[in-house]
SEVODO-848248 format. One line per 4 residues: number of its first residue (from 1); their letters; for each residue y, x, z of N, C-alpha, C, O. Coordinates in steps of 0.2 Angstrom, whole numbers, plus 5000, padded with zeros to 4 digits. Layout:
NUM> A> Y/X/Z/Y/X/Z/Y/X/Z/Y/X/Z ~ ... $
END
This chain:
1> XXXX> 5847/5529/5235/5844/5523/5237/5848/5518/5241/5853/5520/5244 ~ 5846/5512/5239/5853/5505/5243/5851/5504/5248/5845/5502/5248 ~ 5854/5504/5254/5853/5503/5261/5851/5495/5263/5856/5491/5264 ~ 5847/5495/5264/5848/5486/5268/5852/5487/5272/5854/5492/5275 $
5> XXXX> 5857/5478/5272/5861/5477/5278/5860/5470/5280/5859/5465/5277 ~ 5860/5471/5286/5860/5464/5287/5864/5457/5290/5864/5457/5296 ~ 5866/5453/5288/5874/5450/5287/5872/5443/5287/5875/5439/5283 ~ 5867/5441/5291/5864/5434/5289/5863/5431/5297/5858/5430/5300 $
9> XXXX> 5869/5430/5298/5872/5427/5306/5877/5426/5305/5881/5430/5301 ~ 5879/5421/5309/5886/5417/5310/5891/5422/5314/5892/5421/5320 ~ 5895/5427/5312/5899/5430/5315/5906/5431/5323/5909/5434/5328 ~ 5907/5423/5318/5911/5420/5323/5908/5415/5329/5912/5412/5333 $
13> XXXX> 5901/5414/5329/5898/5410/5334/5898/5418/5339/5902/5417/5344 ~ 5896/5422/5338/5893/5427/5341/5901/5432/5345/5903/5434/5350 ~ 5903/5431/5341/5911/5437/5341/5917/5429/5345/5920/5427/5341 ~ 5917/5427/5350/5920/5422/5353/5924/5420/5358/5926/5415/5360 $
17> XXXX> 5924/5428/5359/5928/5431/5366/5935/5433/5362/5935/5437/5357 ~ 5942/5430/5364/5948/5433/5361/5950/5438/5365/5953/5436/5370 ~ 5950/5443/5364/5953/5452/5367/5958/5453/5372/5963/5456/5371 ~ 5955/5450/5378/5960/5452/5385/5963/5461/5386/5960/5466/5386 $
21> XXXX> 5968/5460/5386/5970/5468/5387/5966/5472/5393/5965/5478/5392 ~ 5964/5469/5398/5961/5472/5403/5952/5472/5400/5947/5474/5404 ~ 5953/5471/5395/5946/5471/5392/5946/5478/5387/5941/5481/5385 ~ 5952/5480/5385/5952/5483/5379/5948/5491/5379/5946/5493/5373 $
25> XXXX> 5948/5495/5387/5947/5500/5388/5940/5501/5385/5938/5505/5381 ~ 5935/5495/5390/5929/5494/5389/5927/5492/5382/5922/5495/5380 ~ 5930/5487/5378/5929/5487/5372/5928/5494/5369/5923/5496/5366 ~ 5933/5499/5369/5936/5503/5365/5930/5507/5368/5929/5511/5363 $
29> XXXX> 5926/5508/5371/5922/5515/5375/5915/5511/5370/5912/5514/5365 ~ 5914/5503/5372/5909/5502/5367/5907/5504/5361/5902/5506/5359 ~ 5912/5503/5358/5915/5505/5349/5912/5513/5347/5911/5515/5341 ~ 5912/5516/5356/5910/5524/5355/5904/5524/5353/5903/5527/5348 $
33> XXXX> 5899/5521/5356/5894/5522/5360/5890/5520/5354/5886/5524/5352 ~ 5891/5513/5351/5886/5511/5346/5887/5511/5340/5893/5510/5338 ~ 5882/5514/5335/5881/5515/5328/5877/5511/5325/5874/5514/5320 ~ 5874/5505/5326/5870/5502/5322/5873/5498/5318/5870/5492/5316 $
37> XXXX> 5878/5499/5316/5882/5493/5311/5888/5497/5308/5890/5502/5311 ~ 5889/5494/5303/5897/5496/5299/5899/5488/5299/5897/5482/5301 ~ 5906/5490/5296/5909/5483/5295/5911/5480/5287/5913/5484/5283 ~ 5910/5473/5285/5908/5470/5281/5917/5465/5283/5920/5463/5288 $
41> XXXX> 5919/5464/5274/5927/5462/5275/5927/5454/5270/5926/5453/5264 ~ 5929/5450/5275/5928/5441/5270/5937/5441/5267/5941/5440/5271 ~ 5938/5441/5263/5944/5439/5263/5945/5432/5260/5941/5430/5256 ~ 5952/5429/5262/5950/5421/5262/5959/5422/5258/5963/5424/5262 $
45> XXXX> 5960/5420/5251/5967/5419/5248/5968/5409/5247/5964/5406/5244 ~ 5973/5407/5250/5977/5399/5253/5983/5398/5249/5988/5397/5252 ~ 5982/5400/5242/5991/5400/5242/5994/5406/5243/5992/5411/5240 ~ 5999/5406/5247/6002/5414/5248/6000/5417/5255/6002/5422/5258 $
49> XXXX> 5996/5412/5258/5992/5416/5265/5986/5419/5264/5981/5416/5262 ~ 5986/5424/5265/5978/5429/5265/5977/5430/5271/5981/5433/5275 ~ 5969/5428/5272/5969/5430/5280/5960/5434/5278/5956/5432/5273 ~ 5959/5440/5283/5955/5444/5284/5950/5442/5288/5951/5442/5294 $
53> XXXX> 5946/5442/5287/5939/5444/5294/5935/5450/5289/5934/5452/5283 ~ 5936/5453/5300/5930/5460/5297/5925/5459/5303/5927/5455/5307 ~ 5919/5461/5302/5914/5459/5305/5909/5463/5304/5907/5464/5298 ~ 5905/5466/5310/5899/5469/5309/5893/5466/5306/5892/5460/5307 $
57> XXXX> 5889/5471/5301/5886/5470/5296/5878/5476/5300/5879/5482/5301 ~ 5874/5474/5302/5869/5476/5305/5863/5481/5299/5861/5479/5294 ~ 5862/5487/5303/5857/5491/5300/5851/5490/5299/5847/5492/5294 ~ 5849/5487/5305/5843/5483/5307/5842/5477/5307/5847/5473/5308 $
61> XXXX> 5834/5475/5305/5836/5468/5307/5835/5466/5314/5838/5461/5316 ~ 5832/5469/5318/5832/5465/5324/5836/5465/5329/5835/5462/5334 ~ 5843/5472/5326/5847/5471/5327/5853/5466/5328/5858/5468/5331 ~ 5853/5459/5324/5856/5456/5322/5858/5450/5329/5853/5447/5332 $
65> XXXX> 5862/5450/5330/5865/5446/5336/5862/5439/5337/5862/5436/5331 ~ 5859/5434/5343/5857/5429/5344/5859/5425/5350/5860/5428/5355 ~ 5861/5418/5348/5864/5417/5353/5860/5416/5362/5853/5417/5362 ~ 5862/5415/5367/5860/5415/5372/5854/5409/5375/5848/5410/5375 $
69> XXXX> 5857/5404/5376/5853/5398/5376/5853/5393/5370/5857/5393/5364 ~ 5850/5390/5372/5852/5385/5366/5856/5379/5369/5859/5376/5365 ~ 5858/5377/5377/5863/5373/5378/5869/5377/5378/5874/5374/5380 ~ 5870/5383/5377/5876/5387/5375/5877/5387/5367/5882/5385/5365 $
73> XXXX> 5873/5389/5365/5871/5386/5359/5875/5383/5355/5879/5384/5350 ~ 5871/5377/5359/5875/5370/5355/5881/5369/5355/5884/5366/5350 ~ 5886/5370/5363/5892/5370/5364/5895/5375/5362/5901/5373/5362 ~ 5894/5381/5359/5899/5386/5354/5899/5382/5349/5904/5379/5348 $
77> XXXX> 5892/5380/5343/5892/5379/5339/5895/5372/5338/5894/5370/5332 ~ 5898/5367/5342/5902/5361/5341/5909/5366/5344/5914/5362/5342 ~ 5911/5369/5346/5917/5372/5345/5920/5375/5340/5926/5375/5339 ~ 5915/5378/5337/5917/5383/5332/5917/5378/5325/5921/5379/5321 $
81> XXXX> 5911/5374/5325/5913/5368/5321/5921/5363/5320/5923/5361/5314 ~ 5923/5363/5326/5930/5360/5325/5934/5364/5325/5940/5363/5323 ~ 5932/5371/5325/5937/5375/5325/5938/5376/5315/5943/5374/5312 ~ 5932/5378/5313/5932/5379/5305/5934/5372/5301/5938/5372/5296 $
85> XXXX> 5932/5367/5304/5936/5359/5302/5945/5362/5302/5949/5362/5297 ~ 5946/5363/5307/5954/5365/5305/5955/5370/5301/5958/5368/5295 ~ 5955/5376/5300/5953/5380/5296/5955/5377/5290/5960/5378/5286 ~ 5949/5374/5290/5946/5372/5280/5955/5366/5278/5958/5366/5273 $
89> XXXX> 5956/5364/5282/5962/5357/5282/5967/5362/5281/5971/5361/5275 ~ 5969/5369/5285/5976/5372/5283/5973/5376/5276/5978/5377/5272 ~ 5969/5378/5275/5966/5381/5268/5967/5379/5264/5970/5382/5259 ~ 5966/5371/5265/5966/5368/5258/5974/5363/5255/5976/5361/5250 $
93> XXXX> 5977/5364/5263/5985/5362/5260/5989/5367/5259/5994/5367/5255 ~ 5986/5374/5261/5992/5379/5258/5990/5383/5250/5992/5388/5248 ~ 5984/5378/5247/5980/5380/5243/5985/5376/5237/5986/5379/5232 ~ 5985/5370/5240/5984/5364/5234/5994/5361/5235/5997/5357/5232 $
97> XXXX> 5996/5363/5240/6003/5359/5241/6011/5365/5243/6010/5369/5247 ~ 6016/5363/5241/6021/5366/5244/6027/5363/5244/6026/5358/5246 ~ 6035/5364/5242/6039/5364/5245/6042/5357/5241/6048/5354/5242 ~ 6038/5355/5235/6041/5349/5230/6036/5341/5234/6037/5335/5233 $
101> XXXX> 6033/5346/5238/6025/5338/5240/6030/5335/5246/6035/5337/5249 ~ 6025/5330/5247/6027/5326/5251/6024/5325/5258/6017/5325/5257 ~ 6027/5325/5264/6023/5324/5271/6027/5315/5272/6033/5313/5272 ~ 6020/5312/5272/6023/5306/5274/6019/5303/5281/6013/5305/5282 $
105> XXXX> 6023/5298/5286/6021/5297/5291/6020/5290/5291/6025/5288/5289 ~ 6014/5284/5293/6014/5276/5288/6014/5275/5297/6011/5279/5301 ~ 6017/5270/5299/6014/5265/5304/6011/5259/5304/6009/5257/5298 ~ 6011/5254/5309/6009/5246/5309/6015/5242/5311/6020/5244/5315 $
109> XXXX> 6015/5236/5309/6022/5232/5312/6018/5231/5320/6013/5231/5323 ~ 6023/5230/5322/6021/5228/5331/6017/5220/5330/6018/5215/5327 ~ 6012/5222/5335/6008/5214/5334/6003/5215/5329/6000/5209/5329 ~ 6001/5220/5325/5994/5222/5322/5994/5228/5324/5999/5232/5323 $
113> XXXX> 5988/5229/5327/5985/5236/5328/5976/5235/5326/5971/5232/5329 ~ 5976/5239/5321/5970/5237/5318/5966/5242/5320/5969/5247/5322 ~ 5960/5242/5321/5954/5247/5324/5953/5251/5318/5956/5250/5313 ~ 5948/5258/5318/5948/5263/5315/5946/5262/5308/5948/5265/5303 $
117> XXXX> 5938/5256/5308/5939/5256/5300/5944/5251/5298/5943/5250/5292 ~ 5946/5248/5299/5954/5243/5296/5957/5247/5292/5957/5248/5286 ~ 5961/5251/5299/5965/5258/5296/5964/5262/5291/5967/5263/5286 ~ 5958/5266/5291/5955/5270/5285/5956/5267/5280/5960/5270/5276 $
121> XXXX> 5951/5258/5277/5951/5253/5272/5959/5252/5272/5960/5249/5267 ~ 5965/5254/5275/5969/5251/5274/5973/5258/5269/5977/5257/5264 ~ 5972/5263/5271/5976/5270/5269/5971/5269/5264/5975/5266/5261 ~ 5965/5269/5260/5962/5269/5254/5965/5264/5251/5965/5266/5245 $
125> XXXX> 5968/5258/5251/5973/5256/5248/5977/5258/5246/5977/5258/5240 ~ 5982/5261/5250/5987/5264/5250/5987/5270/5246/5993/5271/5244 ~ 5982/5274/5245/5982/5279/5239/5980/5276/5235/5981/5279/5229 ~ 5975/5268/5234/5974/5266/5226/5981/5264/5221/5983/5265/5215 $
129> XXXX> 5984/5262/5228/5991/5259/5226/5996/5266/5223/5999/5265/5218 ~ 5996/5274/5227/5998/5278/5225/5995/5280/5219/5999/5281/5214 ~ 5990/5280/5217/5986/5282/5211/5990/5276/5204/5992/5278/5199 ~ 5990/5270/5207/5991/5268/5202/5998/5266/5199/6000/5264/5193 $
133> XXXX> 6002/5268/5202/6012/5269/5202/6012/5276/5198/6015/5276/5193 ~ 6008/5280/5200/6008/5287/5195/6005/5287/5187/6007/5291/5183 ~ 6001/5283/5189/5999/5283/5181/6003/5279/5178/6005/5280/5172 ~ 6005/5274/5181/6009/5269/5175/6014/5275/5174/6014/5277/5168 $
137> XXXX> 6018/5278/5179/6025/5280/5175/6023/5289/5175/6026/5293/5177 ~ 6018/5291/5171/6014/5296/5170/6017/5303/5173/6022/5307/5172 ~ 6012/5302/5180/6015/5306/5183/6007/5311/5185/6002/5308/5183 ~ 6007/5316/5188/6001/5322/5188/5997/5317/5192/5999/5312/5196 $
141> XXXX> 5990/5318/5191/5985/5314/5193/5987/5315/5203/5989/5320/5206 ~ 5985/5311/5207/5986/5312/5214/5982/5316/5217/5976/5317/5217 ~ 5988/5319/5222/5980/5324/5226/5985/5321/5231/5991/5319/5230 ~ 5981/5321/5239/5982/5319/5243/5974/5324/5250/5968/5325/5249 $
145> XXXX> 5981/5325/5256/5974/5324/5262/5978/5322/5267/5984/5324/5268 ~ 5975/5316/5271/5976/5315/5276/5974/5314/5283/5968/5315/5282 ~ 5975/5312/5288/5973/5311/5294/5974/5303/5297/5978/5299/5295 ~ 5970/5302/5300/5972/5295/5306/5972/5295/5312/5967/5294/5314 $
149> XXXX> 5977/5296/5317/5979/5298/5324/5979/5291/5328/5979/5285/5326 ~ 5980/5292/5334/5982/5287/5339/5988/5289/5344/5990/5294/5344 ~ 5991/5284/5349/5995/5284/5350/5992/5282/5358/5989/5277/5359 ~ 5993/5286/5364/5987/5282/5370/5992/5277/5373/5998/5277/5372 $
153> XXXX> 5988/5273/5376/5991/5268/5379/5993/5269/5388/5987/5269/5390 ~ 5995/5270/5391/5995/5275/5398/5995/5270/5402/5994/5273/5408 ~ 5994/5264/5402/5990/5260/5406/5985/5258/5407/5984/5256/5412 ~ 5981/5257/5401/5973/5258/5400/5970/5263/5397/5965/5262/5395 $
157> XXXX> 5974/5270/5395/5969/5276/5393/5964/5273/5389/5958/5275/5389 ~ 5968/5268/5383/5963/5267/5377/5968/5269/5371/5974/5270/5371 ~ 5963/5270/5365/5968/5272/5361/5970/5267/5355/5966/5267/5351 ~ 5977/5263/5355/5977/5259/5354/5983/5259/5351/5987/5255/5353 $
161> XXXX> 5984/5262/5348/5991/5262/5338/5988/5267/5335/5988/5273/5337 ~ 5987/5264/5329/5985/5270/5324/5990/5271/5320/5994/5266/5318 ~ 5992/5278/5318/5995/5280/5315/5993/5285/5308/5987/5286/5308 ~ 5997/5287/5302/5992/5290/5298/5998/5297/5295/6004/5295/5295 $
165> XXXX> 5996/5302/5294/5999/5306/5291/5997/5310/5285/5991/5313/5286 ~ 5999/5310/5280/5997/5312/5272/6001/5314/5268/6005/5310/5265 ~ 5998/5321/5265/6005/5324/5260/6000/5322/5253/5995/5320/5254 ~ 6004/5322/5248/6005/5322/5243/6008/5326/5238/6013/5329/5240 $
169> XXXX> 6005/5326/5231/6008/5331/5226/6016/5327/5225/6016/5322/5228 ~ 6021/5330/5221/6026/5326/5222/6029/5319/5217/6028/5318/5211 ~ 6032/5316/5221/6034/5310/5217/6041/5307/5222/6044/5310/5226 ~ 6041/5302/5220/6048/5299/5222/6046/5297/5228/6041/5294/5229 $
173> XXXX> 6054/5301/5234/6050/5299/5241/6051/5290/5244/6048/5287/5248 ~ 6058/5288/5240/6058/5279/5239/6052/5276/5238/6050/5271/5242 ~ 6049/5278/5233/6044/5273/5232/6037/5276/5236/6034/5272/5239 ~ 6036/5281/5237/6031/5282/5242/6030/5278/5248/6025/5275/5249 $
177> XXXX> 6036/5278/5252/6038/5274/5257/6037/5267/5255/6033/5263/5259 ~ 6040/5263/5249/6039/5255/5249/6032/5254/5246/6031/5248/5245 ~ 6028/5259/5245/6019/5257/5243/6015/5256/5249/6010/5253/5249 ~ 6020/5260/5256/6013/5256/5262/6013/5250/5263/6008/5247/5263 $
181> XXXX> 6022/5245/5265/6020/5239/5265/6018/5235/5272/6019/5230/5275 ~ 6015/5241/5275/6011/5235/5283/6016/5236/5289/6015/5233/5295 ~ 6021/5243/5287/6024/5241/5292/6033/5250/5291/6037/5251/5286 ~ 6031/5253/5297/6038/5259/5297/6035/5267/5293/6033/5272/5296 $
185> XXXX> 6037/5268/5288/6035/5272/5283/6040/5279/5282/6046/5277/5280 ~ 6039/5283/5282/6044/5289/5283/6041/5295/5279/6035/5297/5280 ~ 6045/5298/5272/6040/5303/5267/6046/5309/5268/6051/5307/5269 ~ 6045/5315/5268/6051/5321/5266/6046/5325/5265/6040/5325/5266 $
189> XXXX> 6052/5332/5259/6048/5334/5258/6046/5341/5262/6050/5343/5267 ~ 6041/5345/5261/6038/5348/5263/6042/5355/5265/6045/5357/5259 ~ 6044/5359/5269/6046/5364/5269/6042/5371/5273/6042/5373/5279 ~ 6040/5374/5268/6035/5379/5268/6040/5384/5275/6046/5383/5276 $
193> XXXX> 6035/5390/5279/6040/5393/5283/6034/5402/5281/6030/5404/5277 ~ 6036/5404/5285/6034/5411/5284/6026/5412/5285/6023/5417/5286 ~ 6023/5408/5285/6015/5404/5288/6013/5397/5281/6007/5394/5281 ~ 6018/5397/5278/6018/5394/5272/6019/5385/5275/6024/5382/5276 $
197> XXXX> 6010/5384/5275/6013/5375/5279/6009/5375/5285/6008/5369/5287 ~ 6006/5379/5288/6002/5381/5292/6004/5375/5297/6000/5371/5297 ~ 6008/5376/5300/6012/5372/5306/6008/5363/5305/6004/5361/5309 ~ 6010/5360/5300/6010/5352/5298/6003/5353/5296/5999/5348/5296 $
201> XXXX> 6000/5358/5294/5993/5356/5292/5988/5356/5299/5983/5352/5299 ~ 5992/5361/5304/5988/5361/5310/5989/5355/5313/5984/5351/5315 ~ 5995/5353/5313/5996/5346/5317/5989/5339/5315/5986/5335/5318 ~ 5989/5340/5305/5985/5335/5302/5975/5337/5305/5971/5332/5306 $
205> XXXX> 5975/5343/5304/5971/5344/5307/5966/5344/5314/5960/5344/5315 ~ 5973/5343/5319/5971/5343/5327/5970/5335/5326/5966/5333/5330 ~ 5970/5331/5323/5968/5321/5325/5960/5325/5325/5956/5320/5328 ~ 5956/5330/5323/5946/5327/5323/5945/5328/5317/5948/5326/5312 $
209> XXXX> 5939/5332/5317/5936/5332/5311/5933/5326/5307/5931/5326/5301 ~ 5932/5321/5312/5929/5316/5308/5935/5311/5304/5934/5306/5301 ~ 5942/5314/5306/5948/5308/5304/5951/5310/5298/5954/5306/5296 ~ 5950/5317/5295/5955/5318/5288/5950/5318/5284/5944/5319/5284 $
213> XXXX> 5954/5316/5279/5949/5316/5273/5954/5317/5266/5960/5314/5266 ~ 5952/5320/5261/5954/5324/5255/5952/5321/5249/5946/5318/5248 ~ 5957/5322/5245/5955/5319/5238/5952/5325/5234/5955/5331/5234 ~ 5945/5324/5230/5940/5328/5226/5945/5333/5223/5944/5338/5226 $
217> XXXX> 5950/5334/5217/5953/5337/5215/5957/5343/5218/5962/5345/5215 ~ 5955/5345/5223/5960/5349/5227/5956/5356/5225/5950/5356/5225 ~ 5960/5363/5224/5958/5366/5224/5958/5372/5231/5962/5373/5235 ~ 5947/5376/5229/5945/5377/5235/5952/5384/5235/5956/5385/5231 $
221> XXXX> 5951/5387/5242/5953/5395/5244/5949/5399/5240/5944/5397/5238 ~ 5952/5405/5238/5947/5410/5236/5944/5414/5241/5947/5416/5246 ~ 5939/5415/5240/5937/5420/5246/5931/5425/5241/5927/5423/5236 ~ 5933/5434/5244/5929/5438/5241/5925/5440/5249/5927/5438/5254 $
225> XXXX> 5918/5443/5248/5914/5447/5254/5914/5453/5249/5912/5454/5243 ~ 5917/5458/5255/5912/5464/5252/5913/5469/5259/5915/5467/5265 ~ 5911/5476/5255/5911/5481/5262/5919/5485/5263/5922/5488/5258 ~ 5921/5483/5269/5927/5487/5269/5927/5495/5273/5923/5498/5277 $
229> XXXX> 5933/5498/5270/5932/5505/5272/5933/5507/5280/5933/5512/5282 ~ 5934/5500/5283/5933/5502/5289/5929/5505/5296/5925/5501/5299 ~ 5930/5512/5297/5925/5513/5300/5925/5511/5307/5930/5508/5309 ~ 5920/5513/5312/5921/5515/5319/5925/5516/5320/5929/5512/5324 $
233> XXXX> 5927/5523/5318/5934/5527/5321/5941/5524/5318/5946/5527/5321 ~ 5942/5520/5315/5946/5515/5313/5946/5511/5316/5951/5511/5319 ~ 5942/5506/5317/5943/5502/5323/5944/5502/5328/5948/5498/5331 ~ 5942/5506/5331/5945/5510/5338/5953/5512/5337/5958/5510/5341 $
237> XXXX> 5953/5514/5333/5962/5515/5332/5966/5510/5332/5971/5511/5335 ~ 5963/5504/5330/5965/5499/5330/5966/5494/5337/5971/5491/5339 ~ 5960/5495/5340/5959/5492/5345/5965/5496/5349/5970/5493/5351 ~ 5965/5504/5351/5967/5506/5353/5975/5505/5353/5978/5505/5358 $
241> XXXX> 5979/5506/5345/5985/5505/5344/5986/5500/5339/5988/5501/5333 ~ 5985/5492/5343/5990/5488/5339/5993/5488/5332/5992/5486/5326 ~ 5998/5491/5334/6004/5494/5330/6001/5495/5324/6003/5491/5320 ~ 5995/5500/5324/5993/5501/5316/5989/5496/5312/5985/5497/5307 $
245> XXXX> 5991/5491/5314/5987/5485/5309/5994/5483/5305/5992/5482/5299 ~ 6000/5483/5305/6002/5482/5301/6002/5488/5294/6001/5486/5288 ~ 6003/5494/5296/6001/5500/5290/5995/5501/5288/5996/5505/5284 ~ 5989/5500/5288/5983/5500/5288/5980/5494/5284/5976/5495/5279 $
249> XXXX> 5984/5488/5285/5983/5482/5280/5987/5480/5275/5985/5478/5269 ~ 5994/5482/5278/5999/5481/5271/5997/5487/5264/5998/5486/5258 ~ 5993/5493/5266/5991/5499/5263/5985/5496/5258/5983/5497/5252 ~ 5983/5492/5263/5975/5491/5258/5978/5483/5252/5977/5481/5247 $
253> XXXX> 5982/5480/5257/5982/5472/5254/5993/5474/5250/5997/5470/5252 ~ 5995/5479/5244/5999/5481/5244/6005/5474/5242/6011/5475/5243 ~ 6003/5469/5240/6005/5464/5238/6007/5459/5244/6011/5454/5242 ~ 6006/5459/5252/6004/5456/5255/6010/5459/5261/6010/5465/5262 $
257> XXXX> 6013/5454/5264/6016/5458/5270/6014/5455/5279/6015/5449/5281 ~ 6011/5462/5283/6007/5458/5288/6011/5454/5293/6017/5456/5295 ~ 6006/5447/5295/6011/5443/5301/6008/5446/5308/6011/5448/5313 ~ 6000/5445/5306/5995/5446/5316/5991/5445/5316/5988/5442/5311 $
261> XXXX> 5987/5447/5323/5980/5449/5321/5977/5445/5328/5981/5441/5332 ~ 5970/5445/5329/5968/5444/5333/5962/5447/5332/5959/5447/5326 ~ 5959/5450/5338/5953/5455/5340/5947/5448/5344/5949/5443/5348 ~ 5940/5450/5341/5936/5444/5347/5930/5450/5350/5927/5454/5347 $
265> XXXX> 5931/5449/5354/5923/5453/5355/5916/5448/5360/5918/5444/5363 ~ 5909/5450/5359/5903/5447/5362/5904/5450/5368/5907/5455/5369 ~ 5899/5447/5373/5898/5449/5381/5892/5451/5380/5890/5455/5384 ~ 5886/5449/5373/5881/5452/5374/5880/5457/5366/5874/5460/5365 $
269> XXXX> 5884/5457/5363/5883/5463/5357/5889/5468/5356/5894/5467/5359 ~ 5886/5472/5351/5893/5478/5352/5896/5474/5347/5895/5468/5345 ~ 5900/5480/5344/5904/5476/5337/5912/5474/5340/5913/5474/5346 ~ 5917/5472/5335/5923/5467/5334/5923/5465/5330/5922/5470/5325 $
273> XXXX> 5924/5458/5328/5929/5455/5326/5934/5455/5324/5938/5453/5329 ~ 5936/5456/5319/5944/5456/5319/5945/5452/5314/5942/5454/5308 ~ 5950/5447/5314/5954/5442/5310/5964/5445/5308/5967/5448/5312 ~ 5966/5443/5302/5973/5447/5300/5976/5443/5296/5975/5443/5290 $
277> XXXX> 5980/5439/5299/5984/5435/5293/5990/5440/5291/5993/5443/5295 ~ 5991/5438/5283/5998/5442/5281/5997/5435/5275/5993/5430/5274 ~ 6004/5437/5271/6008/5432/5267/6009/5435/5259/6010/5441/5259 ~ 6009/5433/5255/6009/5436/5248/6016/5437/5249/6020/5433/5252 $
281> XX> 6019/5444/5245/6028/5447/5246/6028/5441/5241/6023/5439/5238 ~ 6036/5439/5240/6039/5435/5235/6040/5438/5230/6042/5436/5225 $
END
């Protein structure tokens, strides 16, 4: 007969605490102690980065972890919100772009600084303008994401030059540069590191969830859920010795070679968290 599980909570709102070493004894005694869960494994493939979450999957339901107050609540849950806004931004560049595409940087001439939606209306130009240079000289349809940042003013701690940054599929970096037009335009290309584009996605990323914005054509990450062979007494191993996250994931993900992990654990449920980036071997 099939066991109910129950896996219908936010894992990462609850698991939120990142793994202090002076924490680690007491975790690991935890891990002893409770048995009302196994662990359930998300895997998330971006291109050549595969990243892991494992996460307790509950036997009970009333077992299933709840946050504390609700004005706690609400401030995880807008953390964690900007947290997965980034996430989804490096997901979707290491998904959709690499070492032929373009990072380009747009400014304003001195003496226009236009306010946020100017800017916006002005970069939606600027890719109609990219769209339409491509098609004339048939080139792959455009994908693009990008961000709109500021620059602070240290006299008045307003935020007052907008700036934009935005890769593209590849094309000529001359002409990318002479389509902005409003002012100091800088395009190169993109160079992947052992994190793939991690680095320049997080940068695009860190302006706010409300300032990048993505063209419909991009494709999503894969991600499988299922049950992974990790027990209890594996995780504690884990927890216990570091070290073996490298053999233990490279063993299960055999195409994959590991980068790093990171452990979270709740102040109010048992269980870990555990997240695992590794890199597809060439």
């Amino acid at each position: 007969m099939k066991k109910n599980r129950y896996k219908d909570y936010d894992y990462k709102l609850i698991y939120n605490k990142a793994l202090r070493e002076e924490k680690r004894e007491e975790l690991i005694e935890d891990l002893r102690i409770n048995q009302n869960y196994v662990y359930w494994r998300r895997t998330i493939t971006s291109g050549n980065i595969v990243e892991v979450e494992i996460y307790p999957v509950w036997k009970c339901k009333h077992d299933i972890p709840r946050s504390k107050t609700r004005v706690e609540s609400k401030e995880s849950q807008k953390n964690l919100n900007n947290k997965n806004s980034k996430k989804k931004v490096v997901r979707l560049i290491n998904t959709n772009f690499g070492k032929e595409d373009l990072y380009i940087t747009v400014t304003y001439k001195d003496g226009y600084l236009p306010d946020q939606q100017t800017a916006r209306k002005d970069m939606q130009n600027y890719i109609k303008r990219l769209r339409r240079y491509r098609k004339k000289h048939g080139l792959e349809e455009l994908k693009y994401i990008y961000s709109i940042g500021y620059e602070e003013d240290a006299a008045s701690s307003k935020k007052v030059r907008i700036h934009h940054h935005l890769i593209i599929n590849n094309m000529d970096r001359n002409v990318a540069e002479d389509l902005w037009g409003k002012g100091w335009a800088n395009a190169k290309r993109l160079q992947p590191d052992d994190f793939e584009l991690t680095g320049v996605a997080k940068y695009i990323a860190n302006q706010g969830p409300e300032r990048w914005s993505a063209s419909r054509n991009l494709k999503k990450p894969k991600v499988t859920i299922n049950r992974t062979g990790l027990t209890r007494r594996k995780a504690i191993n884990l927890i216990s010795e570091p070290v073996l996250f490298k053999e233990v994931f490279e063993k299960q993900y055999e195409d994959c070679i590991y980068k790093d992990y990171q452990a979270y654990y709740s102040e109010e449920s048992p269980g870990v968290y555990l997240y695992v980036r590794m890199r597809k071997r060439e």
